[in-house]
C-alpha positions in Angstrom: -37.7 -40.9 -16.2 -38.4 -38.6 -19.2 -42.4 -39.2 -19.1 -41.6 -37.6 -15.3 -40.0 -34.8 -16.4 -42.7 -34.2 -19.1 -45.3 -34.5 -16.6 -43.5 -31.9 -14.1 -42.6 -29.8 -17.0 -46.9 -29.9 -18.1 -47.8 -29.3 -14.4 -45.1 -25.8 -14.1 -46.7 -24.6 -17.5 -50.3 -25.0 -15.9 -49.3 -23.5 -13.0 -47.4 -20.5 -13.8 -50.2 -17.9 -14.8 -51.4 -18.5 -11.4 -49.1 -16.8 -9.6 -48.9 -14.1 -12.7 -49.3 -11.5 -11.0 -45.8 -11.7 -9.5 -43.8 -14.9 -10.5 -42.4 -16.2 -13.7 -39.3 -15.8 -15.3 -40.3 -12.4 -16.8 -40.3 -11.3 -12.9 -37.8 -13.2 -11.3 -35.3 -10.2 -11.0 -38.4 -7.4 -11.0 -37.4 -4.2 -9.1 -39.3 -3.2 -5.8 -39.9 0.1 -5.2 -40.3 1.6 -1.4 -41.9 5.1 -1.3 -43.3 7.1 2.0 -45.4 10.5 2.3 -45.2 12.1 5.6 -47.4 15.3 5.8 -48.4 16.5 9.2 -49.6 13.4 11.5 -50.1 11.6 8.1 -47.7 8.7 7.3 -48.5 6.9 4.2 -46.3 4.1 2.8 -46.6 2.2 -1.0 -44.1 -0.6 -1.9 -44.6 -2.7 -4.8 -43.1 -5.0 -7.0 -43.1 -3.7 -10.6 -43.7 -6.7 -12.6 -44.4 -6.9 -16.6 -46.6 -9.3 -18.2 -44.5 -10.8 -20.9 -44.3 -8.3 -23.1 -47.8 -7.6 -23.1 -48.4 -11.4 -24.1 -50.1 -12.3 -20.8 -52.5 -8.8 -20.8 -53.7 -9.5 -24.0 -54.6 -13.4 -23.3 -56.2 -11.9 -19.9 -58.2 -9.4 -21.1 -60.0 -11.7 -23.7 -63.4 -11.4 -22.5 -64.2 -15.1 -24.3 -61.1 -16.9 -24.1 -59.2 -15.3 -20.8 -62.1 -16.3 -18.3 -60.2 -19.5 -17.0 -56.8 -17.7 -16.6 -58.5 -14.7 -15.0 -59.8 -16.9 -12.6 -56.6 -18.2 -11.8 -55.3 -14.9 -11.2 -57.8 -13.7 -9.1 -57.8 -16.8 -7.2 -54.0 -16.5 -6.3 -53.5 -12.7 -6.5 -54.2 -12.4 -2.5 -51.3 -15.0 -1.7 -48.9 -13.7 -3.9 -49.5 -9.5 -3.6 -47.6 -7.3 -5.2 -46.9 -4.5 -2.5 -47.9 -3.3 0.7 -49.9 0.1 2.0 -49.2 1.1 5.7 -51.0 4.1 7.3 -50.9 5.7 10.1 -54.3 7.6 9.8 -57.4 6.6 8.5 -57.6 6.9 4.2 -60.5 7.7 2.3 -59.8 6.5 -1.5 -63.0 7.7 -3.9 -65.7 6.5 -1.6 -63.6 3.8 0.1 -62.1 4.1 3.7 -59.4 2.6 4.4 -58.2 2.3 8.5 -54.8 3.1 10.0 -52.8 0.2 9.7 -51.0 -2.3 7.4 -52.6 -4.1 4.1 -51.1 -6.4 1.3 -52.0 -4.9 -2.2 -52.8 -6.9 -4.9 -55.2 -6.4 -8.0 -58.1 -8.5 -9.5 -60.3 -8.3 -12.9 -63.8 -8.7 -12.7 -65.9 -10.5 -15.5 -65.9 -7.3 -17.1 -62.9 -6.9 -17.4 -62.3 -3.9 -15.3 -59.3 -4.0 -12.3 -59.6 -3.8 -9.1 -57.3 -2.9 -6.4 -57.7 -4.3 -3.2 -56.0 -3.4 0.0 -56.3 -6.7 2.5 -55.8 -6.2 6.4 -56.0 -8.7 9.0 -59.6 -8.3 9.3 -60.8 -7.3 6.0 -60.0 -6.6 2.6 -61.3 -3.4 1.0 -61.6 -3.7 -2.7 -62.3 -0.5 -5.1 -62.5 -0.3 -9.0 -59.4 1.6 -10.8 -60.0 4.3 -12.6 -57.8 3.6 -15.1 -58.4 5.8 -18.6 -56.5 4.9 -22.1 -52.6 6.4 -22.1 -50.9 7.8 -24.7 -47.5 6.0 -22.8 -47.1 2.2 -22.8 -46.0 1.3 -19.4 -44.3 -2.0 -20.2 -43.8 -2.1 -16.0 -46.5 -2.0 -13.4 -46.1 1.8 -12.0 -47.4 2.9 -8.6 -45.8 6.3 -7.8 -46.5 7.8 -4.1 -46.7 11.6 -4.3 -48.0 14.2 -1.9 -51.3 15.3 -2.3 -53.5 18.5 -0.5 -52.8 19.0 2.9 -52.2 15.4 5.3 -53.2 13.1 2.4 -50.9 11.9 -0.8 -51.9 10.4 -4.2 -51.2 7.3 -6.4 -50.7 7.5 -10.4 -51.4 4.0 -11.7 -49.8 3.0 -15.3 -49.7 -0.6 -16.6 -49.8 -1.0 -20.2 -51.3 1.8 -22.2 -54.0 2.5 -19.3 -53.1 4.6 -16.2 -55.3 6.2 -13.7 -54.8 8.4 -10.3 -55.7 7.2 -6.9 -56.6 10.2 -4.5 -55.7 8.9 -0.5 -56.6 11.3 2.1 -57.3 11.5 5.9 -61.1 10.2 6.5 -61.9 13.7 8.5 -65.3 11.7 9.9 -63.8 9.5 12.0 
């Protein structure tokens, strides 16, 4: 009986930095956060989870570029089943050089073997993936922040903070469609 509970205690353990990104008992009771833009025929709606990392615990064991590889991997490899949030358009998006179609997308974020993030936005027919801009902050974010705002004319913007990086995402109406 006790070797069983030992064994399912080991497997949990294993387990849990896969679905990092939004489970585990630093999460379980994480707010959500529901935000909407509407600016002429432009509506443009973010809602997230804002999860922490343990304290920074988990971040720091990711972002070892020698020892984190495995449990980036793992991360990566469960980040599109367990997304954090949800975009939903109702115009066509340009983000940097990224388009991004009128519809509905699951957001979730990955980290390359460089260690740089990515955000990706998956539909039902593909997922578009862009690199964060993300830039060193002098605030520590101990929460994953997404905030909606307007931007210029139909489009809107996103200010990334996690940690002590943060980084704007520009979304606006893809005018060559």
């Amino acid at each position: 009986m006790m070797t069983k509970i030992l064994s399912f205690a080991l497997a949990a353990a294993l387990c849990a930095p896969a679905f990092a990104q939004k489970m585990g008992s630093s999460n379980s009771d994480a707010p959500t956060v529901k935000q909407t833009v509407m600016a002429g025929d432009a509506k443009i709606s973010l809602d997230y989870t804002s999860i922490t990392w343990a304290s920074g615990r988990t971040m720091t064991a990711i972002m070892d570029k020698e020892k984190g590889g495995r449990m980036r991997e793992r991360i990566n490899g469960s980040a599109s089943d367990s997304p954090l949030g949800s975009l939903t358009t109702s115009v066509d998006l340009m983000c940097g050089e990224l388009v991004i179609p009128a519809g509905e997308y699951k957001v979730f974020f990955t980290i390359t073997d460089d260690l740089a993030w990515q955000i990706n936005f998956m539909g039902k027919e593909k997922t578009h993936t862009m690199k964060l801009p993300l830039t060193e902050s002098e605030h520590e974010s101990k929460r994953l922040m997404l905030c909606l705002y307007a931007g210029e004319e139909e489009g809107a913007g996103v200010y990334v903070a996690f940690g002590k990086h943060s980084g704007m995402l520009d979304l606006k109406p893809n005018a060559a469609k």
